[in-house]
ZABA-410872 format. One record per residue (C-alpha): residue in one letter; x, y, z. Coordinates in steps of 0.5 Angstrom, whole numbers, padded with zeros to 4 digits, always signed. Each point is the difference from the previous one (the first is absolute). Layout:
% residues N
AXYZ/...
This chain:
% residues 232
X+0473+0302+0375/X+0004-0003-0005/X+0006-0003+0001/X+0007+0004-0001/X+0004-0005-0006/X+0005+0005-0003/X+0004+0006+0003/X+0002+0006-0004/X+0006+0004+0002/X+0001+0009+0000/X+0007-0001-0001/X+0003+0007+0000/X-0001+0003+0007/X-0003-0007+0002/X+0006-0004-0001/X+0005+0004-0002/X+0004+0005+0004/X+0001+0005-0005/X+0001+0006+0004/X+0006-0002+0004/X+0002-0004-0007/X+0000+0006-0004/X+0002+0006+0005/X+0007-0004+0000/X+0002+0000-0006/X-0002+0008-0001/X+0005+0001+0006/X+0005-0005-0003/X+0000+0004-0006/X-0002+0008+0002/X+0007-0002+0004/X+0004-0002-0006/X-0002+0007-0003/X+0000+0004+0006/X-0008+0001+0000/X-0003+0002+0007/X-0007-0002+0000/X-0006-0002+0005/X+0000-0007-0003/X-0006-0002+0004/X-0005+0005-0003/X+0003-0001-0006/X+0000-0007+0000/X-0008+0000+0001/X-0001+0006-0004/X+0003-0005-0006/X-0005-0006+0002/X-0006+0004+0001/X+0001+0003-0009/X+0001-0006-0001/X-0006-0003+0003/X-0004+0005-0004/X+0004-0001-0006/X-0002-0007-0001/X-0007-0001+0004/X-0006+0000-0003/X+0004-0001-0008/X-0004-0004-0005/X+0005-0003-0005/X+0005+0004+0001/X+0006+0000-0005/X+0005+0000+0006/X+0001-0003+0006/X+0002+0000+0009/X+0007+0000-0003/X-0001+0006-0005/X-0004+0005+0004/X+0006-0001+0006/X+0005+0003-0004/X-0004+0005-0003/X-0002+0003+0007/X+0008+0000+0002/X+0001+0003-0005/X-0005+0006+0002/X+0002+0001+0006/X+0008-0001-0001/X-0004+0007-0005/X-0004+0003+0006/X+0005-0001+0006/X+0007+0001-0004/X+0003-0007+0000/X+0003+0002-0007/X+0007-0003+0002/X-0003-0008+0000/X+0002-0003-0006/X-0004-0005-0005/X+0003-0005+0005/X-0002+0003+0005/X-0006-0001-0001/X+0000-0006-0003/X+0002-0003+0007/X-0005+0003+0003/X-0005-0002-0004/X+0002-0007+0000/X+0000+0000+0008/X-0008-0001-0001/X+0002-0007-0003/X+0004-0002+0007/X-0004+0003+0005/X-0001-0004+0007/X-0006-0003+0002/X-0003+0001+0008/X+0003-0005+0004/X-0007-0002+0002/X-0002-0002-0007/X+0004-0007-0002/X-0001-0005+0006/X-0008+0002+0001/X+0000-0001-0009/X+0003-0007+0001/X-0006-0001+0005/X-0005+0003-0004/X+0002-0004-0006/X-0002-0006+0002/X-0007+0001+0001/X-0001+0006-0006/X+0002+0002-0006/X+0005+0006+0000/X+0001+0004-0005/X+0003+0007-0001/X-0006+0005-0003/X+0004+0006-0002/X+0002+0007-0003/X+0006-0001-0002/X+0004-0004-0004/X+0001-0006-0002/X+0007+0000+0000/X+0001+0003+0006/X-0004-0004+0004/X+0003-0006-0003/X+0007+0003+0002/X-0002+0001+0007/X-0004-0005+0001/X+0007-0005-0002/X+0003+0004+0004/X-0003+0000+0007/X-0003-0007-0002/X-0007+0001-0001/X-0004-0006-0001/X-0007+0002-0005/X-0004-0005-0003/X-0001+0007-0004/X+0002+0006-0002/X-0005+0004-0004/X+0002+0008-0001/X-0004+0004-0003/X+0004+0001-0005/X-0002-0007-0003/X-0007+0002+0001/X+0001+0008-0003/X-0005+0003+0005/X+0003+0002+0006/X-0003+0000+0008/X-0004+0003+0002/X-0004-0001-0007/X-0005-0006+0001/X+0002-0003-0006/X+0007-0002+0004/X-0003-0003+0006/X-0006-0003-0005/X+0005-0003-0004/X+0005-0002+0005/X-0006-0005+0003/X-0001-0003-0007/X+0007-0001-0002/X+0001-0004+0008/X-0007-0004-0001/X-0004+0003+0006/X-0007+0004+0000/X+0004+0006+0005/X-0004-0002+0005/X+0004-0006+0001/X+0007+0005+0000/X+0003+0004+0006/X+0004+0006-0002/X+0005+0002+0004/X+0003+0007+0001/X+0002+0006+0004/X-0004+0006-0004/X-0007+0001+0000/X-0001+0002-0008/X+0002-0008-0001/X-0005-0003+0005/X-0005+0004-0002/X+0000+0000-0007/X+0001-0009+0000/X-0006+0001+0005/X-0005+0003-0005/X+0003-0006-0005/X-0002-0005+0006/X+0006-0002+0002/X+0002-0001+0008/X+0004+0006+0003/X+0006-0001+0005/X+0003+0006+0003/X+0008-0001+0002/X+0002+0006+0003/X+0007+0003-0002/X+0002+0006+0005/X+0007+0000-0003/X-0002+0000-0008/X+0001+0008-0001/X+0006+0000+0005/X-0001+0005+0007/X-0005+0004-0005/X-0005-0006+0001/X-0005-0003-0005/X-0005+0006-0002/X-0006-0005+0000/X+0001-0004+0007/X-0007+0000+0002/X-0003-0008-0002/X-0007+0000-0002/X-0003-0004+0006/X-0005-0004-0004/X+0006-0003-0003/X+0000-0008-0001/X+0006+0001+0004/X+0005+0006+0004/X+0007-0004+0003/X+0006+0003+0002/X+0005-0004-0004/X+0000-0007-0005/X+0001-0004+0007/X-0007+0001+0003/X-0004+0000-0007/X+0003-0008-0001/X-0002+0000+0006/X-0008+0003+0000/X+0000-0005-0007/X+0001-0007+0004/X+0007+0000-0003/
């Protein structure tokens, strides 16, 4: 078996909180407006058309950023949140730039980093992943979105391409996520496959797809026992 020389990164659910994040700032401002909602369920029901809206797309003329905002804007439409301003929306939309990371994520990069390439392989944007990587102190040797490559995961165009960009056959690259559809579809490319569970990635809801594949490369609970499964 080939050795593993680069790690490419899920970073939506995998890195970043999202659904505490984004399930904050629609309280904070359904507050200001006097707008009672189950904010949880919204919450995901917002993560999950974004999702639809920006997988599988092959150059598209609109980014992460743009389908954000018009999935807002539908449900602000379907669930009655017509008092949120333009403002309004703009900070919510803007909170996708400031998320947390996990925790468990930046001391077991470092480790990582030492030995590998790291790399943030995504579907969101460039900026957006520039902001939140500055602003929990994310260290990548590399970023590359889908939106620089204009096909989008889980197109095998994207996982193909990504390959070629770092400079390593996909055998010789780990992905690393918490969903089955990214594995699955960098495995058919020939990447490597790691499983990071993430529990809390949808709130008390949990993930809608929690089962790993067992014959994955690898299943750990968190970032710590992958450096650790890996030697670093």
């Amino acid at each position: 078996m080939s050795t593993i020389k680069a790690l490419t990164f899920d970073t939506g659910g995998t890195i970043l909180d999202w659904h505490r994040g984004i399930a904050a700032a629609l309280a904070a401002v359904g507050a200001r407006r006097g707008i009672t909602a189950d904010w949880a369920a919204a919450t995901n029901e917002y993560r999950r058309r974004a999702l639809k809206g920006m997988t599988r797309q092959v150059r598209p003329n609109f980014n992460i950023d743009d389908v954000h905002r018009r999935v807002l804007d539908e449900l602000a439409t379907e669930f009655d949140w017509s008092a949120l301003t333009d403002e309004d929306r703009a900070v919510i939309q803007r909170t996708w730039h400031t998320l947390d990371a996990w925790p468990d994520f930046l001391d077991a990069l470092a480790r990582l980093r030492r030995r590998h390439v790291v790399a943030s392989f995504t579907i969101l944007s460039t900026s957006l992943i520039v902001d939140v990587s500055r602003k929990n102190g994310i260290d990548w040797d590399c970023v590359v979105s889908c939106e620089m490559i204009g096909s989008y995961k889980p197109n095998p165009e994207a996982y193909a391409t990504c390959a070629q960009w770092l400079g390593y056959r996909p055998d010789e690259i780990l992905m690393v996520a918490c969903h089955n559809f990214d594995l699955r579809a960098a495995r058919n490319v020939g990447y490597r496959s790691a499983f990071v569970r993430r529990p809390d990635e949808w709130g008390t809801a949990g993930p809608p797809d929690p089962t790993p594949d067992p014959s994955y490369d690898f299943v750990v609970d968190d970032f710590g026992a992958l450096a650790e499964r890996l030697g670093c």
